[in-house]
DOLOGU-62210 format. One record per residue: x, y, z of N, C-alpha, C, O, CB in turn; residue in one letter. Coordinates in steps of 0.1 Angstrom, whole numbers, plus 2048, in hexadecimal, padded with zeros to 3 digits. Glycine has a CB too. Layout:
# DOLOGU-62210
XYZXYZXYZXYZXYZa...
***
This chain:
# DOLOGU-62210
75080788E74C7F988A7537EF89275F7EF89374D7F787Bx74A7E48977567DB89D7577D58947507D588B7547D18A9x7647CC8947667C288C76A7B28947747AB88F7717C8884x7647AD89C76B7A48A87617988A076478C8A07687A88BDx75679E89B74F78A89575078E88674878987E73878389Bx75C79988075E79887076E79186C77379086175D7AB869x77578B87D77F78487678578386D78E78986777E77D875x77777586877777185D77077585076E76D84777476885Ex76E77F84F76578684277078983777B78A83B75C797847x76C78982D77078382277778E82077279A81E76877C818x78778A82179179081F79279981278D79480879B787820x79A7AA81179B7B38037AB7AE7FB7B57AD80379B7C8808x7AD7AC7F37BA7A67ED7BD7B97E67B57BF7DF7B57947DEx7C97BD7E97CF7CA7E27DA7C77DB7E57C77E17D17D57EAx7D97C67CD7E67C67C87EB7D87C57E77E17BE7E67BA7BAx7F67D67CE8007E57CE8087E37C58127DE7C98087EA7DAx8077E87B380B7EC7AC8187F47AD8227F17A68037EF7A9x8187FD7B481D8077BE82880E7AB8238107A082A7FB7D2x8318107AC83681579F83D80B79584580E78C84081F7A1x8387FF79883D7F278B8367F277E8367EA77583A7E2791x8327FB78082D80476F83A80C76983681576281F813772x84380B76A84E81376A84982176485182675C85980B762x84182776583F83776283A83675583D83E74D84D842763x83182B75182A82674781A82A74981682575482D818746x81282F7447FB8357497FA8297417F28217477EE84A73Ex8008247357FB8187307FC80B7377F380573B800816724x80580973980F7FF7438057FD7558037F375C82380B746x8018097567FA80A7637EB8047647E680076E7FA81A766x7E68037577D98047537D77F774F7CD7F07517D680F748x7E57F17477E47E274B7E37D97567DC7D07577EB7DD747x7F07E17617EB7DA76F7DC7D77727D87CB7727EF7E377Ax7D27E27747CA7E77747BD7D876C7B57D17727D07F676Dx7C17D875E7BC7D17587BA7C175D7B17BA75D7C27D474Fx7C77C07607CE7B17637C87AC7717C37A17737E17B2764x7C97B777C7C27B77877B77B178B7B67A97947C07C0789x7AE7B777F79E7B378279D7AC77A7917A977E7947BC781x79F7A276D79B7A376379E79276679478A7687A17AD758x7AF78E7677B77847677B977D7797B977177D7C478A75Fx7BB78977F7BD7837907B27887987B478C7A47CC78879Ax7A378A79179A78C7987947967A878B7957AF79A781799x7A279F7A67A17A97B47977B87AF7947BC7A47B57AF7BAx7937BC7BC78A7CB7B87977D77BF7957E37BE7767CB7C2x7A17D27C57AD7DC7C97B77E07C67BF7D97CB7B17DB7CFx7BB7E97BF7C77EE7B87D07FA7BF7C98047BF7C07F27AAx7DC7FD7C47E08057CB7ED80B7C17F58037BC7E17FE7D8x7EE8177BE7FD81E7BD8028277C57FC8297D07FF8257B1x80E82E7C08138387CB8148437C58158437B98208357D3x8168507CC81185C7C88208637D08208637DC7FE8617CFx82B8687CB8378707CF83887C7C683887D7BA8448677CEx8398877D08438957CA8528927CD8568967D883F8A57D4x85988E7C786788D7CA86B8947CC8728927D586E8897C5x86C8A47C78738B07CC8718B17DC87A8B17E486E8BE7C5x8628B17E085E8B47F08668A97F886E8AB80184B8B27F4x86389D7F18688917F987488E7FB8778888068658877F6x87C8907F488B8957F389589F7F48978A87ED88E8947ECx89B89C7FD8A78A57FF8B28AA7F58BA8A07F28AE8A0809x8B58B67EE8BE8B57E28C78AD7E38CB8A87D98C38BF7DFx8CC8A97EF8D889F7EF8D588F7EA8DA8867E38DD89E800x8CA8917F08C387E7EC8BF8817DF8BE8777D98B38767F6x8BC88D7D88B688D7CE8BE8897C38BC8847B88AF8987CEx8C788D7C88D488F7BB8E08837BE8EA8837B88DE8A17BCx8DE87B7C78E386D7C88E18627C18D88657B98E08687D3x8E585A7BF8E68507AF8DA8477B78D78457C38FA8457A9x8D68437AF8CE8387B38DB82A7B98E68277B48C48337A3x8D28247C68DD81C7CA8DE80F7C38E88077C58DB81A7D7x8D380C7B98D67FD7B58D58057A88CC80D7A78CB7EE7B9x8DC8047A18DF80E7958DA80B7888D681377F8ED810792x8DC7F97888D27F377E8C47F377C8BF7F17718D37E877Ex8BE7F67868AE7FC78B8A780778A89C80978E8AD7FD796x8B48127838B181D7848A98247758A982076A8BE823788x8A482C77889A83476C89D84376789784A75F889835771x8AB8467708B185476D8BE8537738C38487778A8862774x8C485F7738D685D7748D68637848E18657888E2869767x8CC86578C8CD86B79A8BF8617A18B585E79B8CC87F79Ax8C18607AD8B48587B38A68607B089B85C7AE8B58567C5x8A98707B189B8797B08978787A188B87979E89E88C7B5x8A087679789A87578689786578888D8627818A787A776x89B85F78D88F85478D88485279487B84979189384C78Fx88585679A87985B7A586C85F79B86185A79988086B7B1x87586C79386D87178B86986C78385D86F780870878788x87186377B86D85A76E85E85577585385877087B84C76Bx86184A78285584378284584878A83D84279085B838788x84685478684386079183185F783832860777855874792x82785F78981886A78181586E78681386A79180B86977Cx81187E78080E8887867FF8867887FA87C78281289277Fx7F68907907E788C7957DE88A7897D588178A7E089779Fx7E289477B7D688E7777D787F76C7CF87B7647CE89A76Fx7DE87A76F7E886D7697DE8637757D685B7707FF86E76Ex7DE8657817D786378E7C685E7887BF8547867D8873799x7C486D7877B986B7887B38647787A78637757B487878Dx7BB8627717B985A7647BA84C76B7B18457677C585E756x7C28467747C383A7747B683777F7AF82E77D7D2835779x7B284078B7A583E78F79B83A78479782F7837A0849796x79784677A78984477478C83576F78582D774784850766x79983176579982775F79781B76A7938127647A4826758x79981877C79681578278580D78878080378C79D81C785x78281F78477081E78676981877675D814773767832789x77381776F76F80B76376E8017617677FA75A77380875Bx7757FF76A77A7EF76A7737E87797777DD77E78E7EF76Ax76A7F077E7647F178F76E7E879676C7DE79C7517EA792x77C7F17957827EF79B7877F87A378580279D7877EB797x78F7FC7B278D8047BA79B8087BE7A48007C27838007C3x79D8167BB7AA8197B97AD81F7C87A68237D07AE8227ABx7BD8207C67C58247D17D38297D27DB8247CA7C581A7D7x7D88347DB7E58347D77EC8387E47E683E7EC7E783D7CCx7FB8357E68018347F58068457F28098477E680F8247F9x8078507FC80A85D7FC81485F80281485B80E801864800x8208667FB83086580283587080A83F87081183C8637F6x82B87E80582F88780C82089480D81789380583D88A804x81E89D8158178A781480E8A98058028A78048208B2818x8188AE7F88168B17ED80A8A57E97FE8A97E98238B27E6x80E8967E680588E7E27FC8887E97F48807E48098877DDx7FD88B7FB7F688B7FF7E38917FF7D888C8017FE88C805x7E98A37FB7E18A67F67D78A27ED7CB8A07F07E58AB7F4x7DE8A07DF7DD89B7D37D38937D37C88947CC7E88957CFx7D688A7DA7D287A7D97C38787E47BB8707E27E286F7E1x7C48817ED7B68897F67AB88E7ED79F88C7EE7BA898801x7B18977E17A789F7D97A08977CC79889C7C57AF8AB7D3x7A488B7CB7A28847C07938777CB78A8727C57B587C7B9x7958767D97888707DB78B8627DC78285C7E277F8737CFx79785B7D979684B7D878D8477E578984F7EE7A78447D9x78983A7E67838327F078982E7F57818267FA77D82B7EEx79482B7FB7A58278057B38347FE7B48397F37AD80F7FFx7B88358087C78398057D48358107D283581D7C6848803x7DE83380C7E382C80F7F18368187F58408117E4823804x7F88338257FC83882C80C82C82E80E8268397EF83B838x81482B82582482282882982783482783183A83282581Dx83081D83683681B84284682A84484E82D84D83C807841x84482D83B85183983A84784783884A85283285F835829x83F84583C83585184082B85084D82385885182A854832x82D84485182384385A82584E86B81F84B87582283085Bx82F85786A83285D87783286887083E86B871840859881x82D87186783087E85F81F87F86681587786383587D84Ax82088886D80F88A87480C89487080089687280C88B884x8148A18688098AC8628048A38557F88A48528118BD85Dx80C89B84F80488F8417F788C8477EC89184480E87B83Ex7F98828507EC87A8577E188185E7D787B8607F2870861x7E58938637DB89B8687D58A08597C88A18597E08A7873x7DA8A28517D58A88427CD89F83B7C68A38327E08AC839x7D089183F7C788A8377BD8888407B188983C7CD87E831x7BF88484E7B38868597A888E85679C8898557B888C867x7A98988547A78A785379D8A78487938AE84A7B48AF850x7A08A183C79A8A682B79989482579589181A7AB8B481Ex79E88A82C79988082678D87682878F8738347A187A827x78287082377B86B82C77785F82976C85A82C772871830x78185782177F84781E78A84482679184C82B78184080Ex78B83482779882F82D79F82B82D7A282382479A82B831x7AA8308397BA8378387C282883C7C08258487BE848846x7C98208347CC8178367DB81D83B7DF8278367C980E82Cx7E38178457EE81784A7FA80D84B7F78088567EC81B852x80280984880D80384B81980785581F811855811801841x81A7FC85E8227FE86A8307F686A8367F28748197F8875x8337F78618447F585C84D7F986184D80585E8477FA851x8597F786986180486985C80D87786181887A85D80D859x85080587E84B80888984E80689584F7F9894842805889x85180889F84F8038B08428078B283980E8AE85A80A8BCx8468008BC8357FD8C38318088CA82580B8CC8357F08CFx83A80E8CF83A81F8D482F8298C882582F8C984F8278D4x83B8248BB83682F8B282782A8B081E8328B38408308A3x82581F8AC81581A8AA80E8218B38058288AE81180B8ADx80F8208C08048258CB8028348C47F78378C08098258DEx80D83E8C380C8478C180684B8B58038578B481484A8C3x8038428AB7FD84789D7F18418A17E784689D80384388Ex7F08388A87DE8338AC7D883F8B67CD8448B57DD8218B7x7E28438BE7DA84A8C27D98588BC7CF85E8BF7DC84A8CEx7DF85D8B67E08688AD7CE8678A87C586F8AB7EE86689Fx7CE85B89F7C085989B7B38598A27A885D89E7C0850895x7BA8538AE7AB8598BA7A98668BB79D8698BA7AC8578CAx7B08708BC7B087A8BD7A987F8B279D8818B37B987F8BFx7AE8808A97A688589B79A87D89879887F88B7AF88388Fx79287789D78786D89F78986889077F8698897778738A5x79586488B79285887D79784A88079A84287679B85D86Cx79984588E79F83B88D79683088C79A8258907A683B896x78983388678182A88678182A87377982386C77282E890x78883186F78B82E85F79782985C79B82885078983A857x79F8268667AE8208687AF8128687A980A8707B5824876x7B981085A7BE7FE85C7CA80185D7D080A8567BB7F2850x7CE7FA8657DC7FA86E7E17EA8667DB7DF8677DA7FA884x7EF7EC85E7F67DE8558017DC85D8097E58607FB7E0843x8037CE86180D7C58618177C58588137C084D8087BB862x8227CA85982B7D184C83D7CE8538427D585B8257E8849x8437C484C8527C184B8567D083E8517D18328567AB844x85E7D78438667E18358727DB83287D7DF8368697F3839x86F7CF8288797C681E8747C48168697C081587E7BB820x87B7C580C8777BE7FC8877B47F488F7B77EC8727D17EFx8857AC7F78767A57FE87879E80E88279981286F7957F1x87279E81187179782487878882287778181785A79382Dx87F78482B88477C82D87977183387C77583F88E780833x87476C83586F75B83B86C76184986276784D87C74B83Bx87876084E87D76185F87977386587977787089375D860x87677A85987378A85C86378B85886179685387E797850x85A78685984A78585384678885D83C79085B84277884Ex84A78686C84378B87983578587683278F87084379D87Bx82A77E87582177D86E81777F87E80B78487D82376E862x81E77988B81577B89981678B89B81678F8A781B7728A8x81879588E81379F8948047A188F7FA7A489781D7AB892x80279F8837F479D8827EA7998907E07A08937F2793878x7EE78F8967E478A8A37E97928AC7E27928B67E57798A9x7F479A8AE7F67A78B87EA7B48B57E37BA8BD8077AD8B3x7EC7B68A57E67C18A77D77C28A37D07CB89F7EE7CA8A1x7D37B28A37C47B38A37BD7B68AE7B37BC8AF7BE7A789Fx7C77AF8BA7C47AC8C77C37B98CD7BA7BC8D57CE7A38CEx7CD7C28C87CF7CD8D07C47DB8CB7C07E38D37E07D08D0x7C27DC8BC7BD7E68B77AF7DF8B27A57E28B87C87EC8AFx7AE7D68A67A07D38A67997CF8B278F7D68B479E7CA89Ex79C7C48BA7917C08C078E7CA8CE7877C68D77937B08C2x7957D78CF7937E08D87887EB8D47837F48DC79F7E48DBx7867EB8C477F7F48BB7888038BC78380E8BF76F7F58BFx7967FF8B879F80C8BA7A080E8AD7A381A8AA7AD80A8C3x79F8048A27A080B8947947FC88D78E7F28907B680E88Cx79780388578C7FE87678B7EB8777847E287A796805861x79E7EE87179F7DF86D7AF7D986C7B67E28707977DD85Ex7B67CF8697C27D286C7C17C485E7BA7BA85C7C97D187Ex7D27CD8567D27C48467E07BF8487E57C18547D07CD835x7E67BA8417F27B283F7FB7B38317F97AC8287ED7A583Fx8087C183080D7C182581C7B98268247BA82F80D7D0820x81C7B381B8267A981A82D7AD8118287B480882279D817x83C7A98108437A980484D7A38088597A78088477B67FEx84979180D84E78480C84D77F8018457857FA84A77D814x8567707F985276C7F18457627F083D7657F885B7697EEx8407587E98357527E88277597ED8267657EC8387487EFx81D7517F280F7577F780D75080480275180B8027557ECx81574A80880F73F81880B7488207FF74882481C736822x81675282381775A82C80B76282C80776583782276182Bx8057658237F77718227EA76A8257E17718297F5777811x7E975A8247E07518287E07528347D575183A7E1746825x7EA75383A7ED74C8497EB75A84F7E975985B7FD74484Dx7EC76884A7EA77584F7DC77784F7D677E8587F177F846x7D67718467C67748447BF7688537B776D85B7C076D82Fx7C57598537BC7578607C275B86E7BD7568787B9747861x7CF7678707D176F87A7CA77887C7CD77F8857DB77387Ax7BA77B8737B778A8757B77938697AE79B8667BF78F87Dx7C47908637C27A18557B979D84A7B97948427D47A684Bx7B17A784C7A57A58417A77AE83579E7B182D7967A8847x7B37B38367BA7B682B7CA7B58277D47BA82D7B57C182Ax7C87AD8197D77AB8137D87B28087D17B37FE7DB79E80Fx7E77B880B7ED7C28037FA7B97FF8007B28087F07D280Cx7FF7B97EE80C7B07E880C7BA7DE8037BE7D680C79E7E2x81A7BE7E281F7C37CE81E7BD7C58227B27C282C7C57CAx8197C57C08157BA7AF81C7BE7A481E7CA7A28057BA7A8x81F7B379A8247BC7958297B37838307A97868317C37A1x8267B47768237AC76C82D7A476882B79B76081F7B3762x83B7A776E8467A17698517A57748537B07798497A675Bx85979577986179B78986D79E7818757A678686478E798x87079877587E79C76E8817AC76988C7B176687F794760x8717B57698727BE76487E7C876E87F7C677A8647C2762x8857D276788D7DF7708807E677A8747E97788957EE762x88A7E77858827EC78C8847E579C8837D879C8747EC785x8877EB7A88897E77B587C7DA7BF87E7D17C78897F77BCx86F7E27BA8657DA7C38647CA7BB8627BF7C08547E37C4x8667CC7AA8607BF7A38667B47AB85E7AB7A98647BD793x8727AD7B48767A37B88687A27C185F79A7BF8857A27BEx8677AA7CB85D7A97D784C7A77D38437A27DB8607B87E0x8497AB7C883D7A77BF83779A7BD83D7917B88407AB7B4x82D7997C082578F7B68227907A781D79A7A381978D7BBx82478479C81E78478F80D78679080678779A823777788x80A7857867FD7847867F37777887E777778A7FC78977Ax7FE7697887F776278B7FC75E7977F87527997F575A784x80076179D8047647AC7F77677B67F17607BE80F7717ADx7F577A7B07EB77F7B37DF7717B37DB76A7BC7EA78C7AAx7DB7717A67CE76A7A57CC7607B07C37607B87CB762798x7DA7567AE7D874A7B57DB7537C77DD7487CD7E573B7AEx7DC7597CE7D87617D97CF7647DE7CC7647EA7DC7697DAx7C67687D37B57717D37B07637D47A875F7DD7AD77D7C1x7B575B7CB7AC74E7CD7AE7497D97A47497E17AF7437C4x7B87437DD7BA7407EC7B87447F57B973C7FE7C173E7F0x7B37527F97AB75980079D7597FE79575A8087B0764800x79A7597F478975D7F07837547ED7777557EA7857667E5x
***
């Protein structure tokens, strides 16, 4: 599909929940609720981790580093705490297709990669601390066939070429959105990079080398996501999340709910 006269086509707003449910199905289902209901989005995204696979017993059994943040007495039992298993998953999809809202979740390792393939969503989501793991990205190539959104965080420009072209090869790079992605929570002002968006529209959309190219943030306010949307990304991705006071590492880098809304609105 080209996308060179969709610019401007009316940007997807994703609020990434990601585990600010603190290991709550009820708690998740409000996001969920609040999403569509109160800030008017049809995108909802979480994340899907095996912590044993993903972890090394050493890291596993290391304290959590901000300790007040923590949900177990080692980083891997909190891990675990905030951890649902697939059919937890696939309960927050159906409740998703209730709410005709359209679910999603970012995959941390092989195991939920799987997982998260067999369940069917309509996007899934590829972080920037997986985005060079190429038996992940050939397995989901392979058995996935909605689209594989990616974040380039944590990237050189070397590594990009190499995962773009990875996807030519496997002929899905035409189901590839390639994200503009600082790995801070939260980004500093002066770290937003925000001309990579107009880098990598220039270089990958308007060449028809992938799908589409989005913009994940975890700056404070919403300027920045306006100003990402008339660079090109026709999709925004913000942690969301019901309360920034709540325990838990991502809630500073989050948007409230009227954050979200007033975002969807300013975009849409």
């Amino acid at each position: 599909m080209n996308n060179k006269s969709n610019k401007f086509k009316k940007p997807i707003v994703i609020a990434e929940v990601g585990c600010n449910h603190k290991g709550d199905i009820e708690i998740a289902k409000k996001f969920i609720e609040i999403a569509s209901n109160f800030c008017g989005l049809e995108y909802v995204k979480f994340q899907k981790r095996d912590p044993k696979s993903l972890l090394t017993k050493d890291e596993y059994n290391l304290p959590h580093p901000n300790p007040e943040n923590s949900y177990g007495n080692t980083y891997g039992k909190h891990r675990e705490y905030l951890e649902f298993n697939i059919d937890q998953h696939k309960m927050l999809l159906d409740f998703c297709n209730q709410k005709n809202m359209k679910y999603s979740a970012s995959v941390w390792d092989m195991i939920s990669a799987k997982e998260i393939c067999a369940l069917n969503p309509p996007f899934l989501k590829i972080g920037s601390a997986t985005n060079l793991d190429f038996p992940i990205l050939q397995y989901i190539c392979n058995n996935f066939k909605g689209k594989i959104h990616l974040s380039l965080g944590m990237t050189d420009k070397k590594e990009e070429k190499e995962i773009v072209n990875f996807f030519e090869k496997m002929n899905k790079n035409k189901d590839l959105i390639l994200y503009a992605c600082t790995s801070a929570y939260p980004v500093d002002a002066a770290d937003v990079c925000l001309m990579e968006v107009k880098r990598l529209v220039k270089e990958y959309r308007d060449n028809d080398k992938v799908y589409d190219i989005g913009f994940s943030g975890h700056h404070k306010g919403i300027a920045f996501d306006v100003a990402a949307y008339t660079l090109g990304a026709n999709y925004i991705e913000r942690h969301f999340t019901l309360d920034r006071t709540w325990k838990g590492t991502d809630h500073a880098a989050s948007l409230e709910p009227d954050g979200i809304r007033r975002l969807n609105r300013n975009l849409t």
